[in-house]
KETOR-983200 format. One line per 4 residues: number of its first residue (from 1); their letters; for each residue z, x, y of N, C-alpha, C, O. Coordinates in Angstrom, 3 decimals, decimal comma. Example, Ala and Ser with C-alpha at 12.3 -4.5 7.8 and 13.67 -1.06 7.14 Angstrom:
2
1 = AS = 7,800 13,190 -5,690 7,800 12,300 -4,500 7,800 13,200 -3,300 8,465 14,236 -3,319 | 7,080 12,850 -2,250 7,140 13,670 -1,060 7,870 12,900 0,030 8,039 13,409 1,138
This chain:
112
1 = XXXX = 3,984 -12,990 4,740 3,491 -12,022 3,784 3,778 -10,619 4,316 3,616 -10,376 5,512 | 4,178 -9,744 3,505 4,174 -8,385 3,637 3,268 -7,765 3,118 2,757 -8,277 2,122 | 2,849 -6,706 3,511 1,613 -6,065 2,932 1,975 -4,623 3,447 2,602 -4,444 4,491 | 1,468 -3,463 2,514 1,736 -1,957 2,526 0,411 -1,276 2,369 -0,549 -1,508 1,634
5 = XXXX = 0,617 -0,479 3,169 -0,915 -0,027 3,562 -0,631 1,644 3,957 -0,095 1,977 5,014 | -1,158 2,753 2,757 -1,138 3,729 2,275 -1,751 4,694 3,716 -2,883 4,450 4,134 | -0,970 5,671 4,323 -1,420 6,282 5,292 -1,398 7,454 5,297 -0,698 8,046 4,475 | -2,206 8,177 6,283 -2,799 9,754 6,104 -1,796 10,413 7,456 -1,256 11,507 7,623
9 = XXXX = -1,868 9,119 8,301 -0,899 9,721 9,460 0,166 8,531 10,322 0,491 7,411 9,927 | 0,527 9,191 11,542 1,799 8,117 12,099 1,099 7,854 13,427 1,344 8,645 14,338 | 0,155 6,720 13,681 -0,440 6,954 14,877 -0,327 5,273 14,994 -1,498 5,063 15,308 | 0,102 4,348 14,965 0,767 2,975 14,878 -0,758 2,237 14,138 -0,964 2,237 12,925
13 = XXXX = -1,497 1,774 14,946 -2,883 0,722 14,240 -3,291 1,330 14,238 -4,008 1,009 13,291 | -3,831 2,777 14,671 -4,952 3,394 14,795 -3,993 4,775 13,597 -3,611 5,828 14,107 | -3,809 4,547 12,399 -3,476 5,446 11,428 -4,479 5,300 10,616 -4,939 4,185 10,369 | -5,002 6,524 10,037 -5,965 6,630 8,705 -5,452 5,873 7,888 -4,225 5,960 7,912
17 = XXXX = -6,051 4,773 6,775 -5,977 4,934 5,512 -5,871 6,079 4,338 -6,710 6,901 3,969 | -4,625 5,847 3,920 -5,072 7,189 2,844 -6,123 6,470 1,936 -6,413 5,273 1,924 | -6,767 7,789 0,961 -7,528 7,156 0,115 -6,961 7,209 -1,525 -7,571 7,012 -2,576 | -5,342 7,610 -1,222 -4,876 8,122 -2,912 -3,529 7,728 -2,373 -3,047 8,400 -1,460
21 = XXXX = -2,795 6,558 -2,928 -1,749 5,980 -2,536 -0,769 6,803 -3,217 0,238 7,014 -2,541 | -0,787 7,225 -4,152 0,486 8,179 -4,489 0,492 9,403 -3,699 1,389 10,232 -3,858 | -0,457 9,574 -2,852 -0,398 11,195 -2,011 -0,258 10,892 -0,703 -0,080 11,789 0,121 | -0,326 9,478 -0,320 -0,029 9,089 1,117 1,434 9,526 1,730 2,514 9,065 1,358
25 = XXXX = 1,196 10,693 2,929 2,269 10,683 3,720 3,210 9,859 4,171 4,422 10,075 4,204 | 2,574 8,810 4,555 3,404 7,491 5,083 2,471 6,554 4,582 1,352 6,552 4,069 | 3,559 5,571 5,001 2,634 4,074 4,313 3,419 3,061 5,325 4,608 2,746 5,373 | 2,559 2,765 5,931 2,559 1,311 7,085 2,596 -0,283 6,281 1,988 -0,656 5,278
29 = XXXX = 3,749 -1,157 7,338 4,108 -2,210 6,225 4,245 -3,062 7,293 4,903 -2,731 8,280 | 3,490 -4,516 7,169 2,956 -5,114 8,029 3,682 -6,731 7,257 3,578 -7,421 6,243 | 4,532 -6,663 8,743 4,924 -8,293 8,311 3,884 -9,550 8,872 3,865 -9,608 10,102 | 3,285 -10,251 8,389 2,271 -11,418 9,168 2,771 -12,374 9,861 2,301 -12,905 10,867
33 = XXXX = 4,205 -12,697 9,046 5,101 -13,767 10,223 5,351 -13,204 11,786 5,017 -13,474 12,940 | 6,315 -12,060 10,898 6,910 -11,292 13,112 5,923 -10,910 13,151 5,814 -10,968 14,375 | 4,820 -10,449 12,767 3,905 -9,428 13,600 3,859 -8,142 13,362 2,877 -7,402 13,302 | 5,306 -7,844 13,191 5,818 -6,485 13,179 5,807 -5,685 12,469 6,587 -5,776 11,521
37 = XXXX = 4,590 -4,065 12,607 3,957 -3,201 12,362 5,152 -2,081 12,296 5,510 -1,718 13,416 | 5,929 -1,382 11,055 6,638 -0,377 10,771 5,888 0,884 9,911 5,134 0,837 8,939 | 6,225 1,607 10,404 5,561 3,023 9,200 6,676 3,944 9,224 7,362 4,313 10,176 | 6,730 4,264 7,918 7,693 5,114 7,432 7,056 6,317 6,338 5,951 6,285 5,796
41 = XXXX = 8,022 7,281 6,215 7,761 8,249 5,728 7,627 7,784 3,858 8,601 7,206 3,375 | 6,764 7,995 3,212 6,586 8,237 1,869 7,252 9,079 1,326 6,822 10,226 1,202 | 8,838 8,589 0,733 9,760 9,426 -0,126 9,633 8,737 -1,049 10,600 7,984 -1,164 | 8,706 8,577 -1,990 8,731 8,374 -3,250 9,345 9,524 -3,945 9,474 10,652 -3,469
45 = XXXX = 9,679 9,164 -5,018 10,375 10,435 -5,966 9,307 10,209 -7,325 9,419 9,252 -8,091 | 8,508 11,026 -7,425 7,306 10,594 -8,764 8,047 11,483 -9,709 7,138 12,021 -10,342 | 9,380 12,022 -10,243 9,974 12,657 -10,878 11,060 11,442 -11,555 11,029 11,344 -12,781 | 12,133 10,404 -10,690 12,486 9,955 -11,045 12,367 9,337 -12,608 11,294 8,761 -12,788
49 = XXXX = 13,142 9,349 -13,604 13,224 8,781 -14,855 13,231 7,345 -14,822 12,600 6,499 -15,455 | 14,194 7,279 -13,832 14,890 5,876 -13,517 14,226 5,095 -12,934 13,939 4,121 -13,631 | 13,772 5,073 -11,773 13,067 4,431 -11,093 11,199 5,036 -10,919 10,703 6,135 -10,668 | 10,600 3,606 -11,216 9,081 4,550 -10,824 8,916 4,200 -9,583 9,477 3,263 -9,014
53 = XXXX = 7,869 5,210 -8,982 7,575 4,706 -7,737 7,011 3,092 -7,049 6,889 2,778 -5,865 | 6,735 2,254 -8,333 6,969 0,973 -7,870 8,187 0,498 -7,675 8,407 -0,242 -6,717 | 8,892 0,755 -8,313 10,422 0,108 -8,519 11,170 0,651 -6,943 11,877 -0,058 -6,227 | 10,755 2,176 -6,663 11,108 2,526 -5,540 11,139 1,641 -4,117 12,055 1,382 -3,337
57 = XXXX = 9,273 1,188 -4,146 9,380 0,358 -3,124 9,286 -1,420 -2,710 8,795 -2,128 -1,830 | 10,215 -1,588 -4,147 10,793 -2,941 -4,341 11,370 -2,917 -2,897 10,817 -3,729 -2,156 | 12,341 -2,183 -2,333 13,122 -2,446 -0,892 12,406 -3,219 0,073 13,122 -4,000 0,699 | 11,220 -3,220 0,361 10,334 -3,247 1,416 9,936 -4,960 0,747 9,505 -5,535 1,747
61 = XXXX = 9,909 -5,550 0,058 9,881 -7,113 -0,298 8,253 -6,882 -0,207 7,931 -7,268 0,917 | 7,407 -6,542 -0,724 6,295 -6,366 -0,522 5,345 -8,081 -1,284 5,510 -8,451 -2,446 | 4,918 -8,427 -0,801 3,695 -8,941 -1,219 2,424 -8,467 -1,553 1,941 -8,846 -2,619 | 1,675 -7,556 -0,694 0,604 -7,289 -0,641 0,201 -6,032 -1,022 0,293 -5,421 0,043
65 = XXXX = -0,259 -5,096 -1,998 -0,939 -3,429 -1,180 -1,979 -3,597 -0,846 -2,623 -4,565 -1,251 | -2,572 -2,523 0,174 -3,713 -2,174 0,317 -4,056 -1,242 -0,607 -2,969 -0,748 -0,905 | -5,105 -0,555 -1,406 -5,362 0,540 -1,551 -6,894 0,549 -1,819 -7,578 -0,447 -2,053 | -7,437 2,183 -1,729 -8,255 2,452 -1,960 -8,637 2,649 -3,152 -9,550 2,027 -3,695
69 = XXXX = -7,914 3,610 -3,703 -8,112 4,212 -5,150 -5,906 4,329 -5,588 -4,915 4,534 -4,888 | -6,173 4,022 -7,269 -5,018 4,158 -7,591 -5,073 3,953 -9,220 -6,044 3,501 -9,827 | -4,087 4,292 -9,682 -3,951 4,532 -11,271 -4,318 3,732 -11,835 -4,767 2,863 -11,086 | -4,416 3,438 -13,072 -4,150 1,870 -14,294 -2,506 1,635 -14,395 -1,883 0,581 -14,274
73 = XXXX = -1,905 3,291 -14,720 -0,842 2,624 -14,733 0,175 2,083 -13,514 1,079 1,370 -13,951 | 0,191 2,294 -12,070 0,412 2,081 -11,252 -0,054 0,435 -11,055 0,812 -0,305 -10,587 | -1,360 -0,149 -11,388 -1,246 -1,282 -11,073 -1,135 -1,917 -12,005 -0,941 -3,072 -11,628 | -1,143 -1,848 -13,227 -0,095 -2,645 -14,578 1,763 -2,816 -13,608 2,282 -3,914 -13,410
77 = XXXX = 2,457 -1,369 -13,142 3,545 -1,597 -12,886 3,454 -2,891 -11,217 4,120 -3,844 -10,811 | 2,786 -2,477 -10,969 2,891 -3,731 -9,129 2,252 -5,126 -9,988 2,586 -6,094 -9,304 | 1,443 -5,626 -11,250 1,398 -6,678 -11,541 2,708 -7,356 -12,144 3,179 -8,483 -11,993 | 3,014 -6,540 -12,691 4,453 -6,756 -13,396 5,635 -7,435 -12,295 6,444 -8,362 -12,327
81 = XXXX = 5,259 -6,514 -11,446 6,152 -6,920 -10,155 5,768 -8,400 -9,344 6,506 -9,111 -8,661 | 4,561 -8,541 -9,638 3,989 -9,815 -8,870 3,552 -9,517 -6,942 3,742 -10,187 -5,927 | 2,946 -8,249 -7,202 2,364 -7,588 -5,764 1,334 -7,183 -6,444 1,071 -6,436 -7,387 | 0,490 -8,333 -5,225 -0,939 -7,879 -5,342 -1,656 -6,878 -4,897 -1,321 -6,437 -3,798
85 = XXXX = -2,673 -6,318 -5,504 -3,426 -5,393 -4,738 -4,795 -5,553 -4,473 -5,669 -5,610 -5,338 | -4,933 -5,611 -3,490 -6,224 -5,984 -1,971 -6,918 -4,613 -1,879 -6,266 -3,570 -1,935 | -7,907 -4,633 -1,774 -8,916 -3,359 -1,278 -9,938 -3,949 -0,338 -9,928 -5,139 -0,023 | -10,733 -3,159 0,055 -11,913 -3,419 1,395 -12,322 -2,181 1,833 -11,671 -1,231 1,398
89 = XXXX = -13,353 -1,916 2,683 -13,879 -0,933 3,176 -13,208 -0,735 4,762 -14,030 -0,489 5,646 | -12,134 -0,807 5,056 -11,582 -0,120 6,417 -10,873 0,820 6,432 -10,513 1,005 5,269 | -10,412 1,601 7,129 -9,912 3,005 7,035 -9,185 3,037 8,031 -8,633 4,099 8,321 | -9,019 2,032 8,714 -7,488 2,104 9,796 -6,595 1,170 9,737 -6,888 0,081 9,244
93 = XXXX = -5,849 1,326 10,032 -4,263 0,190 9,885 -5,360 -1,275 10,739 -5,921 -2,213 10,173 | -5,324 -0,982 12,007 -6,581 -1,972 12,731 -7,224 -2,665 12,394 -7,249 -3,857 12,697 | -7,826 -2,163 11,767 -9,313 -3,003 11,072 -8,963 -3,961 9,757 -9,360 -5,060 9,369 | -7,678 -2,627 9,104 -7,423 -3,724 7,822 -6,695 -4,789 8,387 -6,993 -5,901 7,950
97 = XXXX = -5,682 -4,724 9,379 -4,774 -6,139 10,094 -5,763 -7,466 10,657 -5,708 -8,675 10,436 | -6,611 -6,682 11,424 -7,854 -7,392 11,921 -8,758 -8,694 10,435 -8,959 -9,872 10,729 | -9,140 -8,142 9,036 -9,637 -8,671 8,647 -8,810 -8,605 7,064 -9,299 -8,427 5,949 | -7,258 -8,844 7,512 -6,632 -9,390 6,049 -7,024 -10,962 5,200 -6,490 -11,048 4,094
101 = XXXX = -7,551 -11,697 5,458 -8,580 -12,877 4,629 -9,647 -12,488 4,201 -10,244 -13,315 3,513 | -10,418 -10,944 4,433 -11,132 -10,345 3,785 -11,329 -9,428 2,884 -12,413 -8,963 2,533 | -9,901 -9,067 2,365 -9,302 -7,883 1,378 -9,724 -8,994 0,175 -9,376 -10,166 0,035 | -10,396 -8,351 -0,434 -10,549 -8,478 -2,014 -9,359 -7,800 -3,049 -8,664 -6,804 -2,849
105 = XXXX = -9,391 -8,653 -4,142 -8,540 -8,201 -5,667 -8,836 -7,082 -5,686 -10,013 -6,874 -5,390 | -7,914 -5,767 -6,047 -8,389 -4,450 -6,757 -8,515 -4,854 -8,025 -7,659 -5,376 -8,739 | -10,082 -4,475 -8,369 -9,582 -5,039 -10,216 -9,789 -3,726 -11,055 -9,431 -3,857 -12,226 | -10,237 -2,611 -10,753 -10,376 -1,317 -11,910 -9,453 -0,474 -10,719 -9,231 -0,626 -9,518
109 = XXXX = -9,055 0,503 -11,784 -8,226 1,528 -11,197 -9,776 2,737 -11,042 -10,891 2,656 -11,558 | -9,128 3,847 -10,042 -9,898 5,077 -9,804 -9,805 5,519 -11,031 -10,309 6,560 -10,610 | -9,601 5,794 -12,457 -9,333 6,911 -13,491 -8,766 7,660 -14,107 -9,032 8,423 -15,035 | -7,315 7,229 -13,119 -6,536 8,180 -13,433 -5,020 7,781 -13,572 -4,183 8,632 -13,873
């Protein structure tokens, strides 16, 4: 499983959670098979016509998001895609790796 997990900074497990996935600086992407913990810079293009920022990060083979808070229409587009989205109360890369069998369904968007 892959899973993407919305970040405030570049500090490896010990990175903030962002709490607004379209404003996350980077976003950390966690493979469960290798193990192997990557974070990269958030170049979404939220201008693109062509591509939305889901379609953007089709590259990354995602299974999973994390998020805190996020659109309606943002998670209409990742259902479409067949990537789920997981929420929980942790706020570091750490804690969420630590207790991924405990991420719950996001089921309402923040409002916006």
């Amino acid at each position: 499983m892959r899973i993407l997990i919305p970040l405030l900074d570049k500090k490896g497990e010990d990175s903030s959670v962002s709490l607004y996935f379209g404003h996350a600086p980077y976003f950390a992407i966690f493979d469960t098979e290798s193990k192997k913990l990557e974070i990269v810079k958030n170049e979404l293009d939220h201008s693109n016509l062509d591509l939305t920022p889901v379609d953007q990060l089709m590259k990354y083979k995602l299974d999973v998001v994390y998020v805190k808070d996020i659109g309606q229409r943002a998670i209409n587009l990742f259902q479409e895609k067949g990537i789920k989205l997981k929420t929980g109360n942790w706020k570091i890369v750490k804690e969420v790796l630590e207790h991924l069998e405990e991420l719950v369904e996001l089921k309402r968007s923040c409002g916006h």
